[in-house]
PDB file with one MODEL, atoms N, CA, C and O in Angstrom:
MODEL        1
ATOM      1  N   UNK A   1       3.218  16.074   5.359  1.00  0.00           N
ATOM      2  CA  UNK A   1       4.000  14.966   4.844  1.00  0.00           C
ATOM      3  C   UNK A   1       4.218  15.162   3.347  1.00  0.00           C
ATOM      4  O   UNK A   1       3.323  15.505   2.574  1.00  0.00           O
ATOM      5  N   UNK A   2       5.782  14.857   2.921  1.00  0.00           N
ATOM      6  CA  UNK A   2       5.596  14.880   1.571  1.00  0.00           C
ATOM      7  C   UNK A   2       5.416  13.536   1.200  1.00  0.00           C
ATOM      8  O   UNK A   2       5.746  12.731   2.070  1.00  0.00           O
ATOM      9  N   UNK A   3       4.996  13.088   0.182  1.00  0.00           N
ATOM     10  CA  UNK A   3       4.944  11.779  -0.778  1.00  0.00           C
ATOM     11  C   UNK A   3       5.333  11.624  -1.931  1.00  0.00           C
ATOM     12  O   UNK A   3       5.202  12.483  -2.803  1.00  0.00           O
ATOM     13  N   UNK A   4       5.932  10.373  -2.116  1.00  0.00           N
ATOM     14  CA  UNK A   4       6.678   9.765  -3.059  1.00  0.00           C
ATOM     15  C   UNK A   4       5.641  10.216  -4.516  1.00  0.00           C
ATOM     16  O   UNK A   4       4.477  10.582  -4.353  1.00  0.00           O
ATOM     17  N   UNK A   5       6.191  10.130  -5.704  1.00  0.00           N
ATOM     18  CA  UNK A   5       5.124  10.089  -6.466  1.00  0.00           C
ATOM     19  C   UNK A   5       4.934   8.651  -6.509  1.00  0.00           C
ATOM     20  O   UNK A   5       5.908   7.937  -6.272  1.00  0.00           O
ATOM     21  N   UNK A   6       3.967   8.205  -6.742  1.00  0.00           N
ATOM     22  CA  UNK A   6       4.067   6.593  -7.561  1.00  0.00           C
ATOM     23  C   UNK A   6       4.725   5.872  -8.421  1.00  0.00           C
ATOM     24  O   UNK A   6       5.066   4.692  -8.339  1.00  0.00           O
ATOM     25  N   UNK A   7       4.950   6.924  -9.566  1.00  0.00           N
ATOM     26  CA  UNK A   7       5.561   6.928 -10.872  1.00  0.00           C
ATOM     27  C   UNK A   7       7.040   7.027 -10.681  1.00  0.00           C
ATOM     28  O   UNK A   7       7.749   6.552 -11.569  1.00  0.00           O
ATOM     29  N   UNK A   8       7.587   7.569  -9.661  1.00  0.00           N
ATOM     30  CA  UNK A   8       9.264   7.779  -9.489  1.00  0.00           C
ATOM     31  C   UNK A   8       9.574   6.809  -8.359  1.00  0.00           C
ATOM     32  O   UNK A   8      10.755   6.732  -8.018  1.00  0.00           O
ATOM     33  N   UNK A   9       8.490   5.905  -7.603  1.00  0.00           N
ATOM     34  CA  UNK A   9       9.062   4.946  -6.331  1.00  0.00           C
ATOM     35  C   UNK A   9       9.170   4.143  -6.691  1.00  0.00           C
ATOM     36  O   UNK A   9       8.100   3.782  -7.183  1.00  0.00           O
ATOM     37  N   UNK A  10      10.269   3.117  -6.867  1.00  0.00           N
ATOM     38  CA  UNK A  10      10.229   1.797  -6.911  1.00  0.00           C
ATOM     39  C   UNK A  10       9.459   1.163  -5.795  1.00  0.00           C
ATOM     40  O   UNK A  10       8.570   0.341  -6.019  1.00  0.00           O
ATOM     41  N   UNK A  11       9.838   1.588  -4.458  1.00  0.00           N
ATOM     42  CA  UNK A  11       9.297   0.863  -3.301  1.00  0.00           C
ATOM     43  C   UNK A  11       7.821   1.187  -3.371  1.00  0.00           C
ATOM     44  O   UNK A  11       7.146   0.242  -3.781  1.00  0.00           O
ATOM     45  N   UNK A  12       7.137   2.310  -3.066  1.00  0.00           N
ATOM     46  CA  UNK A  12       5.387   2.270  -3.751  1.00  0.00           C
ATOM     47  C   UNK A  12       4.932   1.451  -4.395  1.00  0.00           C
ATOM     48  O   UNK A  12       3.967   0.726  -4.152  1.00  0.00           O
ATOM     49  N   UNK A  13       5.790   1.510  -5.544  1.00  0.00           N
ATOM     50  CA  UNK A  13       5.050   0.389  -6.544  1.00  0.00           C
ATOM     51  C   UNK A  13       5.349  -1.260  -6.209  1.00  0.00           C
ATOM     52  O   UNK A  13       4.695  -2.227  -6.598  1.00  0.00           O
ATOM     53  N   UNK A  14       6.757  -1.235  -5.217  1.00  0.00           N
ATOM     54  CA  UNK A  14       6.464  -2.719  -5.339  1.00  0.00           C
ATOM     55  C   UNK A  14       5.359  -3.017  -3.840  1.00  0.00           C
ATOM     56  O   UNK A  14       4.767  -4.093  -3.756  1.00  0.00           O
ATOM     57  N   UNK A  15       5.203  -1.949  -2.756  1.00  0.00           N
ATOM     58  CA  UNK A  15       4.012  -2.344  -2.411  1.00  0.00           C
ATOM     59  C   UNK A  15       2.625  -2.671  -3.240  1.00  0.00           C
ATOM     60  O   UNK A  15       1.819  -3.601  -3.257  1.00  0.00           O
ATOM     61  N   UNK A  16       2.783  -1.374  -3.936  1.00  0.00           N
ATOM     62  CA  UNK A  16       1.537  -1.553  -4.455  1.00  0.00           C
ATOM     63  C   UNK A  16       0.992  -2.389  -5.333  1.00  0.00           C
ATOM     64  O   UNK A  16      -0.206  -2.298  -5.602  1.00  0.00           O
ATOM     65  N   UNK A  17       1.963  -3.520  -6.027  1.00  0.00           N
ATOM     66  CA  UNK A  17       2.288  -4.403  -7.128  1.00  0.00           C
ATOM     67  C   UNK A  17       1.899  -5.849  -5.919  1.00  0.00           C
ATOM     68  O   UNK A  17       1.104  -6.691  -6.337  1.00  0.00           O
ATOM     69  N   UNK A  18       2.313  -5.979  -4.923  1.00  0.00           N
ATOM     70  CA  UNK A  18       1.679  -6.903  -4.130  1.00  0.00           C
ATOM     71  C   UNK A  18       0.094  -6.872  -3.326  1.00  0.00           C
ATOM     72  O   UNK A  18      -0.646  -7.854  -3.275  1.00  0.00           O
ATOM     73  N   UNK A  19      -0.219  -5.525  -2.732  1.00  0.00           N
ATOM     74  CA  UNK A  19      -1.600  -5.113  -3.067  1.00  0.00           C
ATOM     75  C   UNK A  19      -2.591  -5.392  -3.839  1.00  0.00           C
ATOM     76  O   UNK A  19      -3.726  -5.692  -3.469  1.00  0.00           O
ATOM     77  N   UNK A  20      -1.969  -5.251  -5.578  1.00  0.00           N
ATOM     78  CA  UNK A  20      -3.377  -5.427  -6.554  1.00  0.00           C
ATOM     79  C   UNK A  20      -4.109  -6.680  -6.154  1.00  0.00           C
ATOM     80  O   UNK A  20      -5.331  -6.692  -6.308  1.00  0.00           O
ATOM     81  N   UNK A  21      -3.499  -7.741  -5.656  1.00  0.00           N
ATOM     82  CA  UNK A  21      -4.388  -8.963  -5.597  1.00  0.00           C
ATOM     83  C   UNK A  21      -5.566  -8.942  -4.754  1.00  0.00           C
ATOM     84  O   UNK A  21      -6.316  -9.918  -4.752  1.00  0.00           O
ATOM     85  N   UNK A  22      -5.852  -7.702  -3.883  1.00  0.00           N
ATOM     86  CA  UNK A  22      -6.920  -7.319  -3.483  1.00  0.00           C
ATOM     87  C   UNK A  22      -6.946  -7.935  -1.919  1.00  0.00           C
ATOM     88  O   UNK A  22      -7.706  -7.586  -1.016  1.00  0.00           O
ATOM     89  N   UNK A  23      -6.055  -8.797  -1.875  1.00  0.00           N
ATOM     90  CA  UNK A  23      -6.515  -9.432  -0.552  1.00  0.00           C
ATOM     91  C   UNK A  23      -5.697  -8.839   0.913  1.00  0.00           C
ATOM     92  O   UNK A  23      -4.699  -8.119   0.897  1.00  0.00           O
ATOM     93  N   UNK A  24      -6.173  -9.179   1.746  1.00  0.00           N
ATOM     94  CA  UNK A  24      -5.542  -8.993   3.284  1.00  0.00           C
ATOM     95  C   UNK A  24      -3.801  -9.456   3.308  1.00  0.00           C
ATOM     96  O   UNK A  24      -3.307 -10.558   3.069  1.00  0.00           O
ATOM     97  N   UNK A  25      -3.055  -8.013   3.735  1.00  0.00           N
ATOM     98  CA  UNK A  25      -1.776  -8.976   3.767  1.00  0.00           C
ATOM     99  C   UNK A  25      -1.588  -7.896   5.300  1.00  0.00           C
ATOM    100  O   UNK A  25      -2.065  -6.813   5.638  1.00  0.00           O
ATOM    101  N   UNK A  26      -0.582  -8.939   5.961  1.00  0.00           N
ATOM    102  CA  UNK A  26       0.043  -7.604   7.211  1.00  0.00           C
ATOM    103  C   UNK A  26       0.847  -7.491   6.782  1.00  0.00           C
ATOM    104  O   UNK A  26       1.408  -8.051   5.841  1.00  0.00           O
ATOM    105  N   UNK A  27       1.221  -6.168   7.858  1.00  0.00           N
ATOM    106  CA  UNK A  27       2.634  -5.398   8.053  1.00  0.00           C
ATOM    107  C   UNK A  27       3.881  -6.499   7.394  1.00  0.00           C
ATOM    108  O   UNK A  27       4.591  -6.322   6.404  1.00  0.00           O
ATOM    109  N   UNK A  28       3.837  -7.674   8.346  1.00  0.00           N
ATOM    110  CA  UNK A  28       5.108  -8.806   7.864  1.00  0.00           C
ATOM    111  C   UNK A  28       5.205  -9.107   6.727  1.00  0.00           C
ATOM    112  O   UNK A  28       6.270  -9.007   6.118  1.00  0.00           O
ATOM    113  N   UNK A  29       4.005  -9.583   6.147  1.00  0.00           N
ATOM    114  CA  UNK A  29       4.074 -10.119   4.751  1.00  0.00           C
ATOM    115  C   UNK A  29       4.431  -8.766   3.822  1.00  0.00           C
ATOM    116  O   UNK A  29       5.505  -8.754   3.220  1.00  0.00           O
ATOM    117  N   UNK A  30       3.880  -8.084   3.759  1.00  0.00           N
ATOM    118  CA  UNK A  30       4.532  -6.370   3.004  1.00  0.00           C
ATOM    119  C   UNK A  30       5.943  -6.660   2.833  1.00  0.00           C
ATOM    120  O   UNK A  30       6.614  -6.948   1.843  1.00  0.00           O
ATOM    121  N   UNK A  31       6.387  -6.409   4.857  1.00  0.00           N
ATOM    122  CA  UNK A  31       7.908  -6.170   4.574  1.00  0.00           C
ATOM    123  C   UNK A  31       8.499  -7.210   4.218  1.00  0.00           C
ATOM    124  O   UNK A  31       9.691  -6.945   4.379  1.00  0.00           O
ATOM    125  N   UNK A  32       8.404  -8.324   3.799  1.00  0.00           N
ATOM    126  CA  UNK A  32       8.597  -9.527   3.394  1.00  0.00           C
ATOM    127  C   UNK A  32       8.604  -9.288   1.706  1.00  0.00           C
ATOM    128  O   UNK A  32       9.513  -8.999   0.928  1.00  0.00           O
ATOM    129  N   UNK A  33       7.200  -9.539   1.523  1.00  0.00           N
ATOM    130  CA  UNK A  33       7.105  -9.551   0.310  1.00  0.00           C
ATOM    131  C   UNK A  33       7.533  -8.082  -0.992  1.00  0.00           C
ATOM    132  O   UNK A  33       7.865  -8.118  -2.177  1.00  0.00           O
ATOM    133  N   UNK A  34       7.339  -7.108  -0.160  1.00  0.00           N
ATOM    134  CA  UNK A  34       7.896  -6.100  -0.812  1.00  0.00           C
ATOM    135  C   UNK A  34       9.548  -5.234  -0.974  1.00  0.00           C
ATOM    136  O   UNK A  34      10.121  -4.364  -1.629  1.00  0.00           O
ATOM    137  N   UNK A  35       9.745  -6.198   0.128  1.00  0.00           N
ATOM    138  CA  UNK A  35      11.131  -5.505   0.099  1.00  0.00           C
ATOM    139  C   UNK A  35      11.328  -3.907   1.234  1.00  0.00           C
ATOM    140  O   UNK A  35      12.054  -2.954   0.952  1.00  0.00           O
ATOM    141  N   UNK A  36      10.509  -4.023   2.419  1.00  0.00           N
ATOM    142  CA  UNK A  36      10.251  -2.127   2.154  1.00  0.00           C
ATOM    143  C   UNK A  36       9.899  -2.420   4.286  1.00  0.00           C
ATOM    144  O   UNK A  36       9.355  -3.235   5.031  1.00  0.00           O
ATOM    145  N   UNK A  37      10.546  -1.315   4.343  1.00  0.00           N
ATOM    146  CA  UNK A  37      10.440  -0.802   6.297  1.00  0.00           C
ATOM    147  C   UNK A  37       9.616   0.360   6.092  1.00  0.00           C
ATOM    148  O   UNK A  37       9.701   1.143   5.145  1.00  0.00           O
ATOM    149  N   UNK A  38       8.639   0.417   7.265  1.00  0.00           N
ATOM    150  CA  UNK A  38       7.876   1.362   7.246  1.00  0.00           C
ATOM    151  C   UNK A  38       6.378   1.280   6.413  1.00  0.00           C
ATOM    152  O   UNK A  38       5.898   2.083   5.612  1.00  0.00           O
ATOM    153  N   UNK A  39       5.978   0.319   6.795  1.00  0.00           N
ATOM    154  CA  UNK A  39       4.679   0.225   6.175  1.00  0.00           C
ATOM    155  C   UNK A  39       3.924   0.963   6.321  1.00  0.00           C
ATOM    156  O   UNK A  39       3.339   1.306   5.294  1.00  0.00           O
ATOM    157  N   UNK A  40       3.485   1.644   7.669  1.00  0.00           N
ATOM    158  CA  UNK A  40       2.682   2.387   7.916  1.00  0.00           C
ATOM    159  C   UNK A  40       2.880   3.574   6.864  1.00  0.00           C
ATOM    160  O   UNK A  40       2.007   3.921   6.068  1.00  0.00           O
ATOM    161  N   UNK A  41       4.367   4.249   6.989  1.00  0.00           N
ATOM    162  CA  UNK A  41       4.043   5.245   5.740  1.00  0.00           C
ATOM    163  C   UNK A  41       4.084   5.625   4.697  1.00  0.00           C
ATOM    164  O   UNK A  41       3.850   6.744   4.241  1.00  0.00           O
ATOM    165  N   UNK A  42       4.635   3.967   3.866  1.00  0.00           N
ATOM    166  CA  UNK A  42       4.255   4.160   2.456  1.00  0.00           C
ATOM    167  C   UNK A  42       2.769   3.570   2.059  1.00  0.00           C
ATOM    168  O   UNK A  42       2.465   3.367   0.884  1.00  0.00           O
ATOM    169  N   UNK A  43       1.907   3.326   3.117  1.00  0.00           N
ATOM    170  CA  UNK A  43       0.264   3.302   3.161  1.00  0.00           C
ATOM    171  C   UNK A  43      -0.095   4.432   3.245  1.00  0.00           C
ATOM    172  O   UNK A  43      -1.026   4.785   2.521  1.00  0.00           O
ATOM    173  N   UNK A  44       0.581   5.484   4.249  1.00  0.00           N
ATOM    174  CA  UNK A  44       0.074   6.498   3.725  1.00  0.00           C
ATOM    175  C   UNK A  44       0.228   7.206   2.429  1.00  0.00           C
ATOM    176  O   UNK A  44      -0.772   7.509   1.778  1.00  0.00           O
ATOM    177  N   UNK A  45       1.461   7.494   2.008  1.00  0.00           N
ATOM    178  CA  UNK A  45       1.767   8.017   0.475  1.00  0.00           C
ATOM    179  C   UNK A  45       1.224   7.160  -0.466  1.00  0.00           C
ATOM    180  O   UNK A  45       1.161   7.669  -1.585  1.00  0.00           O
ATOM    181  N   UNK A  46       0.853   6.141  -0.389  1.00  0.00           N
ATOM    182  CA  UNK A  46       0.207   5.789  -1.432  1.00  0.00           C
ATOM    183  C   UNK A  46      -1.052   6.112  -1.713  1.00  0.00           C
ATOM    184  O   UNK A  46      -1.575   6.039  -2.825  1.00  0.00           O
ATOM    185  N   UNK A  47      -1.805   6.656  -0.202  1.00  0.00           N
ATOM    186  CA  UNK A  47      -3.222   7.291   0.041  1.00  0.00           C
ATOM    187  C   UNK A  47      -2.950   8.384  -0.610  1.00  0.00           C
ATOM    188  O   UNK A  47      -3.869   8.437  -1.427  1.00  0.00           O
ATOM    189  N   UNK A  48      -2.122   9.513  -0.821  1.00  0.00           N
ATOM    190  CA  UNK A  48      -1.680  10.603  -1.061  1.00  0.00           C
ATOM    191  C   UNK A  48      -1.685  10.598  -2.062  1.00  0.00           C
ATOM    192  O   UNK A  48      -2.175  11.565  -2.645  1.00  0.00           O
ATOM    193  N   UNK A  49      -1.007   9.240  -2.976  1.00  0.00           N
ATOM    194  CA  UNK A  49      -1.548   9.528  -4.496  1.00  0.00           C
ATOM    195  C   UNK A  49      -2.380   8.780  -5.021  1.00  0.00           C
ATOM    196  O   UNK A  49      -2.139   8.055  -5.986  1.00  0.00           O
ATOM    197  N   UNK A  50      -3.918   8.912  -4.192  1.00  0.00           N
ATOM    198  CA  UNK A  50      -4.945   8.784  -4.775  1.00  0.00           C
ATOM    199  C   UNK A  50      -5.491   7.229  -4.578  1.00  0.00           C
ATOM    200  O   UNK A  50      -6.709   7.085  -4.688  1.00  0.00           O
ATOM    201  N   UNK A  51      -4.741   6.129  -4.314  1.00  0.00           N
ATOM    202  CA  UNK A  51      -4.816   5.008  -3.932  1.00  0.00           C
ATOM    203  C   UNK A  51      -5.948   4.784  -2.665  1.00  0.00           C
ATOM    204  O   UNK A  51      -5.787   5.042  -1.472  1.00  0.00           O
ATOM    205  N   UNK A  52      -7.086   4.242  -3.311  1.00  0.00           N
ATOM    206  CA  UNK A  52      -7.570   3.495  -1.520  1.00  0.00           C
ATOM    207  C   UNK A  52      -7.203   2.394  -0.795  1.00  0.00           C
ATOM    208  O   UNK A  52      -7.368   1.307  -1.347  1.00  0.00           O
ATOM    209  N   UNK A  53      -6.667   2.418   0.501  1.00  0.00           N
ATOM    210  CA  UNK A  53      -6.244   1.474   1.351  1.00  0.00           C
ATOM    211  C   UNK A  53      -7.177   0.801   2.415  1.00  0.00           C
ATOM    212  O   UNK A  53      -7.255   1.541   3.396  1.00  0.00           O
ATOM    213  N   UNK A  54      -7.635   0.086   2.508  1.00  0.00           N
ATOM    214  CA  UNK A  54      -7.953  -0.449   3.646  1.00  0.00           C
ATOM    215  C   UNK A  54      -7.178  -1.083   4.657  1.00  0.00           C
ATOM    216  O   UNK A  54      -6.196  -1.803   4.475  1.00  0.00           O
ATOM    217  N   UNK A  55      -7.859  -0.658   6.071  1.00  0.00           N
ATOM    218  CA  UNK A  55      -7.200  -1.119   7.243  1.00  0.00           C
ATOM    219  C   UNK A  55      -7.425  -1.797   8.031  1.00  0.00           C
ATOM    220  O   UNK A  55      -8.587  -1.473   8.276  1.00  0.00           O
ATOM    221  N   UNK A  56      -7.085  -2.915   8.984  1.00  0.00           N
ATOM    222  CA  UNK A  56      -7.904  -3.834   9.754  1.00  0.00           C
ATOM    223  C   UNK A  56      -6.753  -4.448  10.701  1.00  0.00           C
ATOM    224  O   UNK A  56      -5.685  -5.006  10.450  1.00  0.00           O
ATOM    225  N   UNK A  57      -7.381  -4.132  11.822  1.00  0.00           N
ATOM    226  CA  UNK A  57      -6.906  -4.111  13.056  1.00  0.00           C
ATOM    227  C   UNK A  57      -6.852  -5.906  13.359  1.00  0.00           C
ATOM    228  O   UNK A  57      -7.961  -6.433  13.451  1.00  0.00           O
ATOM    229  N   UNK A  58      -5.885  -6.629  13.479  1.00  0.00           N
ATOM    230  CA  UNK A  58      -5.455  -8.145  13.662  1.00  0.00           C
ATOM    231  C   UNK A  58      -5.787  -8.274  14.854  1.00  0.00           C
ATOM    232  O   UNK A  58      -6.502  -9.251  15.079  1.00  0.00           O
ATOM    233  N   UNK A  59      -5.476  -7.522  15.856  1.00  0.00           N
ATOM    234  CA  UNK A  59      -4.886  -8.085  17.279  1.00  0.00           C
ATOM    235  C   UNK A  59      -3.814  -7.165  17.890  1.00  0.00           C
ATOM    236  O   UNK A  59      -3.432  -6.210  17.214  1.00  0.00           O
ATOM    237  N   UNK A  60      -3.506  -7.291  18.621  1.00  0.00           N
ATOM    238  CA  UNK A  60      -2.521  -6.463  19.559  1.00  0.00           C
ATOM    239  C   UNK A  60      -1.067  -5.951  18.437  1.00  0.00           C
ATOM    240  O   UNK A  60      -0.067  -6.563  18.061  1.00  0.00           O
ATOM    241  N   UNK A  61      -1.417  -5.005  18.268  1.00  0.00           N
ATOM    242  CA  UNK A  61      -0.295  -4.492  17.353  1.00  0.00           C
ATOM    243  C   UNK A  61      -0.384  -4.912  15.668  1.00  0.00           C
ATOM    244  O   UNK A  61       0.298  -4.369  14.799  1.00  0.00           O
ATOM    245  N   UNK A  62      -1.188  -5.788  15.479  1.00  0.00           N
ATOM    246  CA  UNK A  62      -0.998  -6.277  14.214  1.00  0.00           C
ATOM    247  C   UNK A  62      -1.906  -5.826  13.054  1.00  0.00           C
ATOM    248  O   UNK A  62      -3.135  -5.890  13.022  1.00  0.00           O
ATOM    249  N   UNK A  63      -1.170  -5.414  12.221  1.00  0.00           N
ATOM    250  CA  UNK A  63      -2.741  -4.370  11.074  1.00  0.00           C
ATOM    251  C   UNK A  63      -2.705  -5.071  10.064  1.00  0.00           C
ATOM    252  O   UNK A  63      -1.820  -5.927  10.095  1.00  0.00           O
ATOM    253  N   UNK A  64      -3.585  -5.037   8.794  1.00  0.00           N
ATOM    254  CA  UNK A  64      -3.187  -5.463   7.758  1.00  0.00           C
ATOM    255  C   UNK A  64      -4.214  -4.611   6.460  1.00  0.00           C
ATOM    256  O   UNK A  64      -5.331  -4.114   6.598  1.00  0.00           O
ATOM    257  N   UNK A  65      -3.509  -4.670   5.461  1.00  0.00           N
ATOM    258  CA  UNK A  65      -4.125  -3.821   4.569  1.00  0.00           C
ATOM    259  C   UNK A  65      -4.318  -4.685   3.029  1.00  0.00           C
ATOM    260  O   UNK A  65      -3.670  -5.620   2.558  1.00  0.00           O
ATOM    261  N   UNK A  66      -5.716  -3.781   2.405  1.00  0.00           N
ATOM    262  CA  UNK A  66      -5.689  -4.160   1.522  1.00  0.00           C
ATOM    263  C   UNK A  66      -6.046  -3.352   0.525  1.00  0.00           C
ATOM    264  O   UNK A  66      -6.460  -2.251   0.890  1.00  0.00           O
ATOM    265  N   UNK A  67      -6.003  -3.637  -1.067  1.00  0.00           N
ATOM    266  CA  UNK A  67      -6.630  -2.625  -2.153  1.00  0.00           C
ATOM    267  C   UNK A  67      -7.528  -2.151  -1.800  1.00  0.00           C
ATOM    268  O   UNK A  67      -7.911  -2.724  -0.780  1.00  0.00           O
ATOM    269  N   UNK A  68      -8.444  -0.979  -2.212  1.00  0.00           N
ATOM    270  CA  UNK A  68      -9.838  -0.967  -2.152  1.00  0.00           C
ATOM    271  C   UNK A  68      -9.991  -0.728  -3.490  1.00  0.00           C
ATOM    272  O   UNK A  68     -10.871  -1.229  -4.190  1.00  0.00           O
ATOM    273  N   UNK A  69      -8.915   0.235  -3.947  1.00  0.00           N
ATOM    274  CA  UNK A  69      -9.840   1.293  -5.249  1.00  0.00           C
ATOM    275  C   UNK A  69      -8.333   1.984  -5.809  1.00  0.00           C
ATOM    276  O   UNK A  69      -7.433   2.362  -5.059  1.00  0.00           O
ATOM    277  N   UNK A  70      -8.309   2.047  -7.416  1.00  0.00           N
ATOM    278  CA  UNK A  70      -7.086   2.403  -7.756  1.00  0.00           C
ATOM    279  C   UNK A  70      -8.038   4.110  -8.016  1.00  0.00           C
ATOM    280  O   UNK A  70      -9.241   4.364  -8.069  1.00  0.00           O
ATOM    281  N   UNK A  71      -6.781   4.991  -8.126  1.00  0.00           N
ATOM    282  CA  UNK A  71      -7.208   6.253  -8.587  1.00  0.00           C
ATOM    283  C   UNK A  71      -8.345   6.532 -10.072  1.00  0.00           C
ATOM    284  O   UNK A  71      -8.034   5.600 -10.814  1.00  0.00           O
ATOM    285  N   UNK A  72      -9.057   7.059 -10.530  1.00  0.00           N
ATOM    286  CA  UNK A  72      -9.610   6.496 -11.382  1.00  0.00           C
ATOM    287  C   UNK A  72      -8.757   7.136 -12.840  1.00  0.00           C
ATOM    288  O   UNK A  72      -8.824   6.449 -13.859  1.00  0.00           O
ATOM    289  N   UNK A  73      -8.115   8.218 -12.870  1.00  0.00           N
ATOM    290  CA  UNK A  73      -7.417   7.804 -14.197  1.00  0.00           C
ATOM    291  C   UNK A  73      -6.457   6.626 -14.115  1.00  0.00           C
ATOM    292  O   UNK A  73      -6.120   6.142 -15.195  1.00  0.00           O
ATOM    293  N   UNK A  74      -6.012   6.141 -13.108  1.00  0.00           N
ATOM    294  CA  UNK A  74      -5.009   4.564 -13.452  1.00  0.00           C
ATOM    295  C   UNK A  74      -6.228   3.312 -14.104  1.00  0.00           C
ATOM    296  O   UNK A  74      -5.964   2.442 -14.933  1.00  0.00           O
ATOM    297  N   UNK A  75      -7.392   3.525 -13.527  1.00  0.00           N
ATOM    298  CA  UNK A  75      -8.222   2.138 -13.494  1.00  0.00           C
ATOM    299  C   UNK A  75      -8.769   2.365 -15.315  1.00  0.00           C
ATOM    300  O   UNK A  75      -9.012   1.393 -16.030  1.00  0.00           O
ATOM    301  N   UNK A  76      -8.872   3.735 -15.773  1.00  0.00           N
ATOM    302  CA  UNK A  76      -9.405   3.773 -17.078  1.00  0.00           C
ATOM    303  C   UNK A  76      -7.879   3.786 -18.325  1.00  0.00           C
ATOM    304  O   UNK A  76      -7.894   3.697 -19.553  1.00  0.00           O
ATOM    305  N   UNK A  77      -6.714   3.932 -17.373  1.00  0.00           N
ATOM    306  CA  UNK A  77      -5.540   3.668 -18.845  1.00  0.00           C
ATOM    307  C   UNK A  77      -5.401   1.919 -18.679  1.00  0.00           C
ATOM    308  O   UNK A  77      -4.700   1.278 -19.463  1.00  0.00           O
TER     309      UNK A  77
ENDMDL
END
C-alpha cells in the first residue's frame, strides 16, 4: 500500500484533527465529521505514518476508532 503523507493530505489530517480528542468515534461519525469515504484506509495510512490507532469492534459491522499515540517527533514539536 502506498500512503498519503500526513503533511500533503488534507483528508488525513482532517481525520486526524477529529481523532485528537482521544475519544471513540465510528466509521459514521468520521465520514460525517471528516468529510472522507473509506475509513478503513485512511486508518490505515495514518498507521503508516506513524500514528497509533485503536480499534473496537461495535457490533455487527460497526468499528470505531480512536487516538492512542501521536508519532513521537509530532508529540515533542
Amino acid at each position: 500500500m502506498h500512503a498519503a503523507s500526513i503533511e500533503k493530505s488534507a483528508r488525513l489530517q482532517r481525520v486526524l484533527w477529529l481523532l485528537l480528542d482521544e475519544r471513540w468515534h465510528t466509521t459514521m461519525e468520521i465520514v460525517d465529521g471528516a468529510r472522507v469515504c473509506a475509513v478503513n484506509s485512511i486508518i490505515a495510512e495514518l498507521r503508516a505514518n506513524g500514528i497509533e490507532i485503536e480499534t473496537r469492534c461495535m457490533g455487527r459491522g460497526v468499528y470505531a476508532y480512536r487516538l492512542a499515540a501521536l508519532p513521537q517527533e509530532a508529540a515533542c514539536a
